[in-house]
C-alpha positions in Angstrom: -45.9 87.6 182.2 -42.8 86.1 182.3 -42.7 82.4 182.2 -46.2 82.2 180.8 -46.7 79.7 178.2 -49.1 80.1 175.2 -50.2 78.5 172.3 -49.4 81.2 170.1 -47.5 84.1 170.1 -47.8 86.5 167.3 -45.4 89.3 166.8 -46.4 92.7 165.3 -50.4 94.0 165.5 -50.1 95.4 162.0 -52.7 94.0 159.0 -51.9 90.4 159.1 -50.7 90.3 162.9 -54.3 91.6 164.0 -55.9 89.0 161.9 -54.0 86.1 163.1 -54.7 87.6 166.7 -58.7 87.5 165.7 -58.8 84.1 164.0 -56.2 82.0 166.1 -57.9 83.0 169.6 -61.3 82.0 167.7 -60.6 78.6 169.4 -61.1 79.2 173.1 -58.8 76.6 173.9 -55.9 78.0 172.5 -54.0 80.7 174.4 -53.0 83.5 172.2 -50.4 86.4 172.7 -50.4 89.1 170.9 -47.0 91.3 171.2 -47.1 95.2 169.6 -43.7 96.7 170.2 -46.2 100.4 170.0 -49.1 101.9 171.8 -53.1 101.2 171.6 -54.3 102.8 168.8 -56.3 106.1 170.8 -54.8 109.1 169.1 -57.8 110.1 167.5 -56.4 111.3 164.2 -55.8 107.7 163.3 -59.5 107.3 162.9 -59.9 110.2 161.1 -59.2 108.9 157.4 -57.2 112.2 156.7 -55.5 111.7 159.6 -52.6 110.3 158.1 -51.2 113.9 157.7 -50.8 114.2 161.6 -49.7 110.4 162.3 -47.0 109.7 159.7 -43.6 110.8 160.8 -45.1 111.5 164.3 -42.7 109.3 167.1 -45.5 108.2 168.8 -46.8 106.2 166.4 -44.5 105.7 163.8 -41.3 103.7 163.9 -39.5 106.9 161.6 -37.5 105.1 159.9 -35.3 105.9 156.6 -33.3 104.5 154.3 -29.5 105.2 153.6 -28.5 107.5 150.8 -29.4 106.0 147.5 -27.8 106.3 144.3 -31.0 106.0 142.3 -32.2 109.0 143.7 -29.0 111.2 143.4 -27.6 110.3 146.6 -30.9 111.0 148.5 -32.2 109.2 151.6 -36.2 108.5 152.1 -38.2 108.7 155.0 -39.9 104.7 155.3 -43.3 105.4 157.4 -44.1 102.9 159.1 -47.1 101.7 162.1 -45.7 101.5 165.4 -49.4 100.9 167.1 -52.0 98.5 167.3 -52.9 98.5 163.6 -49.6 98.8 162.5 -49.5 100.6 158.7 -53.2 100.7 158.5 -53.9 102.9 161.2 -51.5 105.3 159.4 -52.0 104.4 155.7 -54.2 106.3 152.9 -56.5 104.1 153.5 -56.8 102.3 149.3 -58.4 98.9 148.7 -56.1 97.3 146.2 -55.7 94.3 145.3 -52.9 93.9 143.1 -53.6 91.7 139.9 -54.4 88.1 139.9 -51.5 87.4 137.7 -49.4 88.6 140.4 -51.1 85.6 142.7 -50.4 82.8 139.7 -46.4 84.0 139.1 -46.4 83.2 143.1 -47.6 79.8 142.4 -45.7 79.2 139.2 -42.8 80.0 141.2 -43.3 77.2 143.8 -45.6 78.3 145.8 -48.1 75.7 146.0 -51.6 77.7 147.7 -50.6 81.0 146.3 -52.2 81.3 143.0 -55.2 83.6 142.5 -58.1 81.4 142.5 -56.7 80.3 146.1 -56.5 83.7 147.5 -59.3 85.0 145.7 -61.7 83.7 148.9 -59.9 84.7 151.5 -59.9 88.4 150.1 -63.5 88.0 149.9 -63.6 86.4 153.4 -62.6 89.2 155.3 -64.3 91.8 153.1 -67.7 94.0 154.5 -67.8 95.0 150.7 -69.9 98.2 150.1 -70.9 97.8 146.5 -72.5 94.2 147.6 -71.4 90.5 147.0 -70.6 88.7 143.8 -67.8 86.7 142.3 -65.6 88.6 143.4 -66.8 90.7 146.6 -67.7 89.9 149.7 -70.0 91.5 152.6 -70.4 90.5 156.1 -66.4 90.1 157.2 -65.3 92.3 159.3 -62.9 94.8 156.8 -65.5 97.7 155.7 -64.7 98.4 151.9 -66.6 101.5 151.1 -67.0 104.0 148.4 -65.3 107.6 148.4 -67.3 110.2 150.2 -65.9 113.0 148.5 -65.2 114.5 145.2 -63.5 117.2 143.2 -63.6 118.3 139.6 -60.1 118.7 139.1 -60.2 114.4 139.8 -63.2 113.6 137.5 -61.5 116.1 134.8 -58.4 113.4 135.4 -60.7 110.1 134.4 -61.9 112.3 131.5 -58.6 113.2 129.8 -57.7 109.7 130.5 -60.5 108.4 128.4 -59.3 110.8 125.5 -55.7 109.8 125.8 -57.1 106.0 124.9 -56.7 104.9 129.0 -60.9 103.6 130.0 -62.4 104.2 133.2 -63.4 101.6 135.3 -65.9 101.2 137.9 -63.8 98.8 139.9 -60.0 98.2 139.7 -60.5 95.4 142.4 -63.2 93.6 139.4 -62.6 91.3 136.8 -60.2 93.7 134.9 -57.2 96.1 136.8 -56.7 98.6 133.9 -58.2 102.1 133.7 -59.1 105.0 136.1 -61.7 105.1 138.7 -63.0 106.2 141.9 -60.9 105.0 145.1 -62.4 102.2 147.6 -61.6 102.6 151.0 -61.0 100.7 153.9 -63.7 103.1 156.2 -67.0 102.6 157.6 -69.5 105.3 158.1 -66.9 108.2 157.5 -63.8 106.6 160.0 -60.7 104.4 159.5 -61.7 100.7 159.8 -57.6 99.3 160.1 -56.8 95.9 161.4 -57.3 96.7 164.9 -60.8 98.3 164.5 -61.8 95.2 162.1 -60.1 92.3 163.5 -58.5 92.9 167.0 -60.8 95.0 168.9 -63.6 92.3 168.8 -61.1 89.8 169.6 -60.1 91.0 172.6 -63.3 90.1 174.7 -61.9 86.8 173.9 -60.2 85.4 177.7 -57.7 83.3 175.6 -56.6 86.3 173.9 -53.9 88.8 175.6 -52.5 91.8 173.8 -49.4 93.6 175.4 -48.6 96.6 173.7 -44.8 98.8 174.3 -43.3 95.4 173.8 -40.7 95.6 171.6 -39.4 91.7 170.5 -36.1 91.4 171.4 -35.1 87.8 169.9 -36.7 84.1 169.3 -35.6 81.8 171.7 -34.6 78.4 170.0 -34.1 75.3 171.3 -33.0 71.9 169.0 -34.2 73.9 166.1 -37.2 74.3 166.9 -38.7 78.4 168.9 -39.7 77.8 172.4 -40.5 81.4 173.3 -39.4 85.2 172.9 -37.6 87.7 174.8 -39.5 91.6 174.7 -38.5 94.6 176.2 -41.1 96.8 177.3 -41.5 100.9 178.0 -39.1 100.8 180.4 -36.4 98.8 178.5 -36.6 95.7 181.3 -36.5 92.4 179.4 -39.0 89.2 180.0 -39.4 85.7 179.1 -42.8 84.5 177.1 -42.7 80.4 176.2 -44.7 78.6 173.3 -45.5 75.4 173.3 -47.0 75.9 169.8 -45.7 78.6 167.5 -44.2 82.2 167.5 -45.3 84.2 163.9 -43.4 86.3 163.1 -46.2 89.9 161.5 -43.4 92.6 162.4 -43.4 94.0 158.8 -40.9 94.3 156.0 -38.0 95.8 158.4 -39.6 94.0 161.6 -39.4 90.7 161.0 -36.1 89.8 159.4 -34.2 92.1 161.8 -35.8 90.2 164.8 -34.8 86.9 162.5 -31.6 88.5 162.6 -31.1 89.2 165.9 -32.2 85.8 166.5 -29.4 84.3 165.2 -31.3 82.9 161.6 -29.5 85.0 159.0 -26.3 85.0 156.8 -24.1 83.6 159.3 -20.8 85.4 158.6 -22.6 88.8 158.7 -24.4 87.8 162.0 -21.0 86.7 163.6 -19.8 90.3 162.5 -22.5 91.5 164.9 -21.4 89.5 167.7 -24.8 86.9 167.9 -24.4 83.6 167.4 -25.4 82.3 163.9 -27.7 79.5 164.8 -29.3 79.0 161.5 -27.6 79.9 158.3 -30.3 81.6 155.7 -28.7 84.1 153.8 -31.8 85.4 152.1 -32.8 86.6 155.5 -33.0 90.5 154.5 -32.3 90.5 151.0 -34.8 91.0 147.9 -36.5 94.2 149.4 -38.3 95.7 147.2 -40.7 99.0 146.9 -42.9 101.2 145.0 -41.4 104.7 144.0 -43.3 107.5 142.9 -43.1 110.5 141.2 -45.3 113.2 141.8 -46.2 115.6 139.3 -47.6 118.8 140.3 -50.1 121.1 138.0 -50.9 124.2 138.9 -54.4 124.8 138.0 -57.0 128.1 136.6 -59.3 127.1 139.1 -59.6 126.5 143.0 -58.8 123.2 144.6 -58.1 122.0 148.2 -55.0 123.6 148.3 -57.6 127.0 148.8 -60.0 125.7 151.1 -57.2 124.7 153.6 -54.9 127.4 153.8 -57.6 129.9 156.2 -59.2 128.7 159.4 -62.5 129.2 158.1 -61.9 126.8 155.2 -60.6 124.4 158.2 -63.3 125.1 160.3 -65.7 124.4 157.5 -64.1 121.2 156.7 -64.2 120.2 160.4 -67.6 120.8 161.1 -68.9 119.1 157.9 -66.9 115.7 159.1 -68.3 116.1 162.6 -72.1 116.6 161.3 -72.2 114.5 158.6 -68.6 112.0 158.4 -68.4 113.7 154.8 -66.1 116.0 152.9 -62.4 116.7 152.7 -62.1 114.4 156.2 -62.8 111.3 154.8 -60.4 111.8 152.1 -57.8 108.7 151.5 -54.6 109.4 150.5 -55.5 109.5 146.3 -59.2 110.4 145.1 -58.6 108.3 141.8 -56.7 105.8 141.2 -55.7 104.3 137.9 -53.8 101.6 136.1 -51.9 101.8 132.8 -50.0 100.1 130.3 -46.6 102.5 128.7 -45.7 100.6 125.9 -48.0 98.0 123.2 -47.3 94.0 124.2 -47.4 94.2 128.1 -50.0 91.6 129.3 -51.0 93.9 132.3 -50.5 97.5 133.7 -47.5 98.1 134.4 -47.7 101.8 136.2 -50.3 103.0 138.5 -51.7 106.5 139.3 -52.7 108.6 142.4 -54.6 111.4 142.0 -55.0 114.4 144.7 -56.5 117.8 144.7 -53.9 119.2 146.5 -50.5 119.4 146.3 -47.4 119.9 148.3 -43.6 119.6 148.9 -44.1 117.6 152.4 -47.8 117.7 153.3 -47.2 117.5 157.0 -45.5 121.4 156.3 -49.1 122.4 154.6 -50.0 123.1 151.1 -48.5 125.4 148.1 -49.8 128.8 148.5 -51.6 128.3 145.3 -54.1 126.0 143.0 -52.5 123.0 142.4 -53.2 118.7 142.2 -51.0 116.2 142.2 -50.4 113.5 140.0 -48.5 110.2 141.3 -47.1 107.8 138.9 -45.2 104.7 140.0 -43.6 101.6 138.6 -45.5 98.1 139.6 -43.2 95.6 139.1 -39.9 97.1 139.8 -36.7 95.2 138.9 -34.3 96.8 141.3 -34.0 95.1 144.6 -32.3 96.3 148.1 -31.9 94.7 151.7 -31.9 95.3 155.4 -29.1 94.5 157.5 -28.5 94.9 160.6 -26.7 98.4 162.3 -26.0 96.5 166.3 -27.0 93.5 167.8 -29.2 95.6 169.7 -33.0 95.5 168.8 -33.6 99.6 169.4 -31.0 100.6 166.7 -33.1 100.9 163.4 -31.8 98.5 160.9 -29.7 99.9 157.1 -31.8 100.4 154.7 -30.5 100.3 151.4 -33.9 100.6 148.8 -31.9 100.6 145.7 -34.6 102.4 143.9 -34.0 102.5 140.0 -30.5 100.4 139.3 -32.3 98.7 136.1 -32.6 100.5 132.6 -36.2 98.9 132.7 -36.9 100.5 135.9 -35.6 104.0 134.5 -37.6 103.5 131.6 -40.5 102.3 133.1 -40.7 105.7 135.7 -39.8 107.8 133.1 -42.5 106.6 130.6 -45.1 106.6 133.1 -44.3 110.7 133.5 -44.8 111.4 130.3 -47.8 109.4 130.0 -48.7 111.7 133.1 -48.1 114.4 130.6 -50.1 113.5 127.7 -53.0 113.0 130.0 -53.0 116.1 131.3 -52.4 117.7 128.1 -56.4 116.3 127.0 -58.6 119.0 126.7 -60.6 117.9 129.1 -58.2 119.0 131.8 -56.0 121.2 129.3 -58.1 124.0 129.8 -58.0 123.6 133.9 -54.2 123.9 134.1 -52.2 127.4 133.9 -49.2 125.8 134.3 -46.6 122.5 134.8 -45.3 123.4 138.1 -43.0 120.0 139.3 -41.4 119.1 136.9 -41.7 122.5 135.1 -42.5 123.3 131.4 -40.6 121.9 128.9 -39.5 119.3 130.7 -40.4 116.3 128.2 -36.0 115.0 127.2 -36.0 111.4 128.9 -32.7 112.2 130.9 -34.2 115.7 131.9 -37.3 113.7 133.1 -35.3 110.7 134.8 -32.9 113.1 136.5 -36.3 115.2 138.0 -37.4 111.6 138.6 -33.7 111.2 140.7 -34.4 114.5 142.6 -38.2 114.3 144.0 -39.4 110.8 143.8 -40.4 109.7 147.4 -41.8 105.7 148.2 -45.2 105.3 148.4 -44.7 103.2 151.8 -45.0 99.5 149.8 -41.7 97.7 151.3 -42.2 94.2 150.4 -39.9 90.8 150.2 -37.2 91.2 152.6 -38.4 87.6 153.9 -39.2 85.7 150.6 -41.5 82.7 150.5 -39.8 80.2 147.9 -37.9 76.6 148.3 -34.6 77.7 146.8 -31.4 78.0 148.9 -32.1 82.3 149.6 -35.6 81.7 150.3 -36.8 82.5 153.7 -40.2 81.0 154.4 -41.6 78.0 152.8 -45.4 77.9 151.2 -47.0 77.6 154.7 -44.9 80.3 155.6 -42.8 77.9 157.8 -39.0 79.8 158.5 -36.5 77.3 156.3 -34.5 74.8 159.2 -36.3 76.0 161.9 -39.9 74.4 163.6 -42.6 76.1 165.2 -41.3 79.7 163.8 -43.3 81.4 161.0 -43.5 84.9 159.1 -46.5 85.9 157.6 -46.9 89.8 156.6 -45.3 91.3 153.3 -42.0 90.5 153.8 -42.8 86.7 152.5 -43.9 88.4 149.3 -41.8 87.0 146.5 -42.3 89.6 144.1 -44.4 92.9 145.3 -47.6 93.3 144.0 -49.1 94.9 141.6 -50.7 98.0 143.7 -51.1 98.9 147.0 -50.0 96.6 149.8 -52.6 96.4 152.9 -55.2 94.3 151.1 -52.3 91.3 150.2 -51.5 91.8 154.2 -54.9 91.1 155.4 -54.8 88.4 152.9 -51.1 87.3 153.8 -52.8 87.0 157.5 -56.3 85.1 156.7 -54.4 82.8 155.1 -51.7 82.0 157.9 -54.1 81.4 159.8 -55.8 78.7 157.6 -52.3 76.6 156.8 -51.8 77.0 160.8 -55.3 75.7 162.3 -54.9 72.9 159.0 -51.6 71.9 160.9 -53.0 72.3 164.2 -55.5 69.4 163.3 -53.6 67.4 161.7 -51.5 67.0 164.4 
């Protein structure tokens, strides 16, 4: 491989990587690389839609990395999941369809980001969509993401959307529809009972494609530049040997929050003072390479319950073997379970325009799932902040591309953000105080009875408050001077260089994060092939 030349090179087959593999190489003339510093994507759990228990924080295919100790959460540091496999996050996510809220789209725009608004991005959600429910305004079928209903249920969950109702929050039938607010049943990105990530969508059929090559344990080392403009890449692979790959078009940059502005980093595009700390040359002076990272943080409440829940039908073998033949006869039951069985969106507090917190509701609950359940009847009840104030940033730890970058989240250094979280819990609270699910719940386990002072609540909220694996921004598309991308994702100073993936987020969504991705991907890929013939 080394001294091949190609048209493209993308870097990082996560959710917009694989779709920019898959429409890019849709031109046969065009020869497309595709570089995945992780494996292919054959453990079988990540198929599995529960498999996310097994894959998260497993080496193999997750990059493992964590955040430094954080004064918003009492000095605690966080374990950041993320891909490290053909897929990327979405062959290790829960699996949730979520948009995010169209406003979020329009503040993009209104912020100078000409093409980002809602009814722009509004088709090419649609566009890659294999929607379930059926087409209309604002669904798709026939692309190749499957979008499908939940294929399980528990009472505990439906006893949720119930006391929701009474506590004045309505259900709705589809959070991805015309309106975000209320509580419904989760849609998932699975088809016929298995994971459908990026790779299974997108990549795998592109990969009969000749013009298409996809090396995977190739970790990108640094872009090569030459008169401000990238002319290839430098990888290592498994064995830590280093090659050469030129481009006589573009590199794209889909490595991921952390990803791509450390390999911008390493590249020499960065803050110039702090790159030169690290011994590499400062070649292009963007300071906001890094900066504005931001995340979701949740707080998990845990109820234990009067009645069974999954917690019981996990904790014997025959319970597991149950489980496990069911999903092998039939693709149904606690298997194909994504990561929340309702999710919900809610206003705390009279004049916000939109939701500002959103729920995850489980039927199980646990201190770190991947250590098994609590030995009794419990569900969980996630609540995090949508919009978050506080904002963190990614430096670099070496000049060397295998030492993980610092992670500094910076979770709740704003009073609104405090308020927000602490708000959302005792909206949590109320709910679960309804007698609809009143009479279900023997007792608050986590945090524990009487636990309903604000600093009590924000100080539990310190203590036990995890991310819920949104990182988001650390590459921000704007035209200011700490802007890193520009609105057709080009890298500020330099040609032929892009980033497209979550990092050029200017503000996080409103919800989960993989859907934007895919988005974030379908429509590089549009403002690059538009370039591509204009030229």
């Amino acid at each position: 491989m080394d001294g091949a030349e190609f048209d493209y090179v993308i870097v990082g087959a996560g959710s917009a990587g694989c779709v920019l593999a898959n429409r890019l190489s849709e031109n046969p003339r065009d020869r497309v690389l595709l570089l995945e510093a992780g494996g292919p994507d054959n453990n079988p759990w990540i198929h599995i839609p529960v498999g996310y228990f097994k894959t998260m924080h497993n080496p193999a295919v997750d990059w493992c990395y964590r955040t430094e100790p954080d004064p918003g959460l009492n000095g605690r540091a966080l374990d950041w999941p993320r891909g490290k496999v053909l897929g990327g996050s979405s062959s290790l996510n829960g699996l949730l369809y979520v948009r995010g809220q169209p406003q979020d789209y329009d503040r993009w725009a209104q912020m100078g980001n000409v093409g980002w608004g809602w009814s722009d991005v509004l088709p090419l959600f649609k566009r890659s969509e294999d929607q379930e429910r059926g087409a209309d305004d604002l669904h798709g079928v026939g692309g190749p993401l499957s979008v499908s209903n939940m294929r399980v249920s528990r009472s505990i969950c439906e006893a949720w959307i119930e006391a929701a109702k009474a506590q004045g929050i309505p259900y709705n039938p589809d959070i991805n529809g015309p309106e975000q607010e209320g509580m419904t049943n989760a849609q998932l990105t699975m088809k016929n009972g298995r994971r459908c990530s990026a790779a299974v969508a997108f990549l795998r059929p592109a990969m009969k494609r000749e013009n298409l090559t996809v090396i995977t344990r190739a970790q990108t080392s640094r872009i090569e530049l030459s008169e401000g403009r990238a002319t290839g890449l430098r990888y290592l692979d498994r064995d830590g040997t280093e090659h050469a790959v030129k481009v006589r078009g573009e590199v794209i940059l889909s490595a991921g929050a952390i990803g791509s502005p450390q390999i911008l980093m390493l590249s020499g595009i960065g803050d110039s003072a702090t790159l030169a700390g690290h011994g590499i040359e400062p070649l292009v002076h963007l300071p906001g390479v890094g900066g504005n990272l931001q995340d979701h943080l949740q707080a998990r409440l845990v109820f234990k319950c009067q009645e069974p829940t999954l917690n019981d039908e996990v904790r014997s073998l025959f319970g597991k073997a149950r489980i496990g033949l069911r999903y092998a006869l039939f693709r149904r039951g606690p298997m194909t379970m994504a990561a929340s069985l309702v999710i919900g969106f809610a206003r705390t507090r009279e004049g916000l325009e939109t939701p500002d917190v959103q729920y995850h509701i489980q039927p199980w609950s646990a201190d770190s799932p991947g250590e098994g359940v609590h030995p009794f009847s419990a569900f969980t009840a996630s609540v995090c902040q949508l919009r978050p104030e506080s904002r963190g940033s990614l430096t670099l730890r070496s000049g060397d591309v295998r030492d993980h970058p610092v992670i500094r989240a910076n979770y709740l250094s704003t009073e609104t953000d405090c308020r927000t979280i602490v708000a959302g819990v005792r909206q949590a609270q109320a709910i679960a105080a309804q007698a609809p699910l009143a009479s279900r719940i023997s007792v608050p386990h986590s945090p524990g009875p009487g636990t309903h002072d604000d600093a009590a609540i924000l100080d539990w909220v310190r203590n036990t408050s995890t991310t819920i694996y949104h990182p988001s921004g650390t590459c921000r598309m704007g035209q200011d001077p700490s802007a890193v991308v520009d609105s057709c994702l080009n890298v500020h100073g330099v040609r032929g260089l892009r980033v497209a993936d979550c990092s050029i987020m200017p503000e996080i969504v409103s919800g989960n994060t993989n859907a934007p991705a895919i988005m974030i991907g379908e429509k590089a890929s549009d403002i690059i092939r538009a370039d591509r013939r204009a030229l």
